[in-house]
C-alpha positions in Angstrom: 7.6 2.0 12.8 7.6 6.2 12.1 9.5 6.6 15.0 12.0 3.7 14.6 13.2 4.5 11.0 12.9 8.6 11.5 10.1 9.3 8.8 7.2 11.8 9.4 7.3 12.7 5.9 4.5 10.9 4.0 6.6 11.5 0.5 9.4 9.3 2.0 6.7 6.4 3.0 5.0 6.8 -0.2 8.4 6.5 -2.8 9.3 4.2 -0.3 6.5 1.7 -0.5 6.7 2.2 -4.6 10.1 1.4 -4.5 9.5 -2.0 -2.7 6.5 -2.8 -4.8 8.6 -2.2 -8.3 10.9 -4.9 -6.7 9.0 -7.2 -5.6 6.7 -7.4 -8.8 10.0 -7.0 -10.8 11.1 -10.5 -9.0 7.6 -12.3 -9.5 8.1 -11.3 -13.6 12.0 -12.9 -13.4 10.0 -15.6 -11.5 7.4 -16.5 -13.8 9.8 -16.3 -16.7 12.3 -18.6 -14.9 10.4 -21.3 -13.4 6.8 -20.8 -15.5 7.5 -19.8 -19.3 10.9 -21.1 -19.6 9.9 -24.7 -19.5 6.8 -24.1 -22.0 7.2 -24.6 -26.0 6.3 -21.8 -26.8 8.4 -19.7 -24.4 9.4 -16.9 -27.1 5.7 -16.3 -27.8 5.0 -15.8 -24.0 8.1 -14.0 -23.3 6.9 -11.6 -25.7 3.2 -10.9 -24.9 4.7 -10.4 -21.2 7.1 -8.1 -22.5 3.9 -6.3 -24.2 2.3 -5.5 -21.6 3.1 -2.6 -21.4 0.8 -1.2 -18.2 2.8 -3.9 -15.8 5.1 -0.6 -14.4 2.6 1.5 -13.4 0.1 -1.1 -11.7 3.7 -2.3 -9.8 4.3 1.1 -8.2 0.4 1.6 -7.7 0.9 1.2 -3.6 -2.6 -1.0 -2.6 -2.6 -4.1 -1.1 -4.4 -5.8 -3.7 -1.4 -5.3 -5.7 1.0 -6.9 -2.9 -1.1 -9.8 -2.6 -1.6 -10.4 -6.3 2.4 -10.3 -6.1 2.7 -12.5 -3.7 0.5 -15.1 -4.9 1.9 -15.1 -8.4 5.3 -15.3 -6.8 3.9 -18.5 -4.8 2.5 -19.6 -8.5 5.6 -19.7 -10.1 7.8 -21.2 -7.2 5.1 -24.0 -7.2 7.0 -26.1 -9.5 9.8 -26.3 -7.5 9.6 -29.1 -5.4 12.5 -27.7 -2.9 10.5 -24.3 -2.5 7.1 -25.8 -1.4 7.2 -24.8 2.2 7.8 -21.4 0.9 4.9 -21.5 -1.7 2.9 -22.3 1.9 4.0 -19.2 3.9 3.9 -16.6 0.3 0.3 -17.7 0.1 -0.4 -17.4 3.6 1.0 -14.1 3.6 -1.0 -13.5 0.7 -4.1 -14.5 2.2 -3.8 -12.5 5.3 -3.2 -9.8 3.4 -5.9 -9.7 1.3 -8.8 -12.7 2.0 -10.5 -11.8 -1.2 -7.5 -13.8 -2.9 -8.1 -17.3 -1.4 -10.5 -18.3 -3.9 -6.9 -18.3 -6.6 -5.1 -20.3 -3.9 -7.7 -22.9 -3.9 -7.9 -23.1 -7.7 -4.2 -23.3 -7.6 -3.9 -26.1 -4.7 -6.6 -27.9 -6.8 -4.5 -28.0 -10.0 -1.7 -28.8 -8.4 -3.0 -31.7 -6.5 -4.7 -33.1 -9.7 -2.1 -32.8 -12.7 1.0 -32.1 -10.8 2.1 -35.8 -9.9 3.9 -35.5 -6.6 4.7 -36.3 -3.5 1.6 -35.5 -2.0 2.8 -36.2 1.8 6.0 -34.7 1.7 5.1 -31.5 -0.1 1.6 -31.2 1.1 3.5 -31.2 4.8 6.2 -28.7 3.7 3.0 -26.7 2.7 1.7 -26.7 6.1 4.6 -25.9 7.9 4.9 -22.5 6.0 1.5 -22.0 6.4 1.5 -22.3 10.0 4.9 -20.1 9.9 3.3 -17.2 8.5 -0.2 -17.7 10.2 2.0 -17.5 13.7 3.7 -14.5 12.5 1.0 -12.7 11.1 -1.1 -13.4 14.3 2.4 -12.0 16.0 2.0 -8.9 13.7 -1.8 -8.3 14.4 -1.0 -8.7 18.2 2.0 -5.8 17.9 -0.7 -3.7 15.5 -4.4 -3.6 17.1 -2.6 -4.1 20.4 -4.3 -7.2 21.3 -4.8 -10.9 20.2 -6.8 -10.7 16.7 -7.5 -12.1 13.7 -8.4 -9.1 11.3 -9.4 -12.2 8.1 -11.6 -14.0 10.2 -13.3 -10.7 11.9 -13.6 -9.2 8.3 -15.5 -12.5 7.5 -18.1 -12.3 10.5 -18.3 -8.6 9.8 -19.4 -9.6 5.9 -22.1 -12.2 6.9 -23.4 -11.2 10.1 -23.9 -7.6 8.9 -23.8 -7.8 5.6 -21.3 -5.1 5.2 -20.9 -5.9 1.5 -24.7 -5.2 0.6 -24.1 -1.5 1.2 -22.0 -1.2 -2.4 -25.3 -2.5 -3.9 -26.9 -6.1 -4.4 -27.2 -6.0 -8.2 -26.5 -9.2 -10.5 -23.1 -8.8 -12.5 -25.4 -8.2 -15.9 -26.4 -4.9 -14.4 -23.6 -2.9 -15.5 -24.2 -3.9 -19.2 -28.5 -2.8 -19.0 -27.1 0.8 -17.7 
């Protein structure tokens, strides 16, 4: 990708990438207030504590790819509601989970809810679902393959990394209450 656009300089990738994360966290905001607070009763009230917070532009130009994912699945979140949208929901999340696995478990919760107290078309939009899933799985797999060079899956390795290794026991094995005893 250097070689195709021209940039060696790491300044250029690094306002670039800031750039493109103000805009597309700048988009998921317009989002959620369009499709997510706009319908609420209260819409002033949560128009206003978004507007608040104050901290939003710096952790949207912070370049990490918890950050992109978080985007993307809040962008998903709030394109939910919209029924014609739902294979794109599907291949946002999808995205979003190949980008970051650890954000699966707020994909779930959010296929739960809507599944239980969203009343619709379960067949229609649960297939629309799939077939964006399966879009971006094929092109992320597409991705990986131009990437690592060959025919991977970097979520599922990281997964059989974690448990057969137990890669994650090397940042410590303490309960959650620990930090509050130091």
């Amino acid at each position: 990708l250097e070689q195709a656009l021209g940039w060696s300089n790491p300044l250029t990738w690094a306002t670039t990438l800031r750039l493109l994360g103000a805009i597309l966290n700048g988009g998921v905001i317009l989002a959620l207030l369009r499709f997510q607070i706009s319908p609420l009763r209260h819409r002033n009230l949560a128009t206003s504590l978004l507007c608040l917070l104050w901290f939003f532009p710096y952790l949207h130009v912070r370049t990490s790819i918890d950050n992109w994912s978080g985007a993307l699945f809040f962008l998903g979140f709030a394109l939910r509601s919209q029924t014609k949208y739902t294979w794109l929901v599907g291949f946002i999340w999808a995205i979003a989970f190949q980008m970051r696995l650890q954000i699966a478990p707020l994909i779930v919760g959010a296929i739960v809810w809507t599944l239980l107290f969203d009343k619709k078309d379960l067949f229609r939009g649960g297939s629309q679902f799939l077939l964006g899933v399966m879009l971006a799985f094929g092109l992320g797999i597409c991705i990986d393959r131009w990437g690592y060079g060959e025919w991977t899956l970097p979520w599922w390795n990281y997964l059989i990394d974690q448990f057969n290794n137990s890669r994650a026991a090397a940042w410590g094995t303490s309960p959650p209450w620990y930090y509050f005893t130091v």
